[in-house]
Structure formats: C-alpha cells, structure tokens
N, C-alpha and C positions, 0 to 999 in steps of 0.2 A: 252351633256348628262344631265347635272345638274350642279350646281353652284361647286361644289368642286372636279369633272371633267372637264378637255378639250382636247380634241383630235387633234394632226394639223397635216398636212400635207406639205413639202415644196419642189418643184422641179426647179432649173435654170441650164439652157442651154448658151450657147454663144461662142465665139471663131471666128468661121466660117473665119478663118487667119486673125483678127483684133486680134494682141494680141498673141492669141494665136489659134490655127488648131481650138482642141477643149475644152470646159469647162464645165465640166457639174456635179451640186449638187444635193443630193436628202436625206430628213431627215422625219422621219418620229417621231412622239414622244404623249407621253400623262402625262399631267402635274394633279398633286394628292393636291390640296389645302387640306393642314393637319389640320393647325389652320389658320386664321384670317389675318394674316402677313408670315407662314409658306410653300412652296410650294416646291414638289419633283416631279424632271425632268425624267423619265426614256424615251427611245427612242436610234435610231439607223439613223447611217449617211454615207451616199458614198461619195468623193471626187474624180472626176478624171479628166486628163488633160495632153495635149500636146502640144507640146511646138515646132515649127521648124526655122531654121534659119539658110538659106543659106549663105553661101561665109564668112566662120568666119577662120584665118590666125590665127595659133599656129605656131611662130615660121617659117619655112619656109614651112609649110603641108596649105593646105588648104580644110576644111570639110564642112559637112553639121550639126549643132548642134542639134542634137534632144532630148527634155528633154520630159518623161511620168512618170506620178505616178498616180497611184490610192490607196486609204485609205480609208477603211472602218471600222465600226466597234462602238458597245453600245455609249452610252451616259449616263451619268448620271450627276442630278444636284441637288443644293440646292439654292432656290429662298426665296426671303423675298419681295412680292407684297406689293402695297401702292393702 
C-alpha cells in the first residue's frame, strides 16, 4: 500500500503421514509502522493438525493414538524494525 502499511498473507500445508496425516497453517495480518523503529501487528491465525499412530501398548491394551487440534484466533503484536 505505502511505506507505513504492509499487508501479508501466509498459508502451509504438509503432513501427507510423514510426520503427521495432516498440517496445515494459515495467518493472515497487516502491520501499522507508527514511528521509525515503532511497528503494530494486528492479524488472525489457524493451526490445525493430526496426529496417527498405530500399534501403541498401554499397559496390556493395545490402541491406535490419535492426537487432533485446531487453534485459531487475533493476533496482536509490538515490533521494533531496524
């Protein structure tokens, strides 16, 4: 937009069972240059991700592990650029 605007965008993907099924980030944000060295973060971020893992022994049970979360939600920052 201009020098004391920036607008970004950021999406990754991965998993595909290396790791993990799946993984996948997405943030979106725009950063406010106040003063000089001064900078304010405001933006919004998803985390989500799953997790499998066969043949795991608790004891004498034997399961399938499955771990999922997703997290989302604002962002806010205080930057000092150079």
């Amino acid at each position: 937009m201009n020098r004391r605007w920036e607008i970004d965008a950021n999406f990754q993907g991965g998993g595909f069972g290396v790791g993990t099924d799946v993984d996948l980030s997405a943030e979106g944000y725009a950063n406010w240059r106040v003063a000089r060295h001064l900078e304010l973060r405001l933006g919004y971020m998803m985390v989500h991700y799953k997790l499998t893992v066969a043949n795991v022994s608790i004891a004498s049970f034997q399961r399938t592990l499955v771990s999922r979360q997703t997290l989302h939600g604002p962002e806010f920052a205080i930057g000092i650029p150079f």
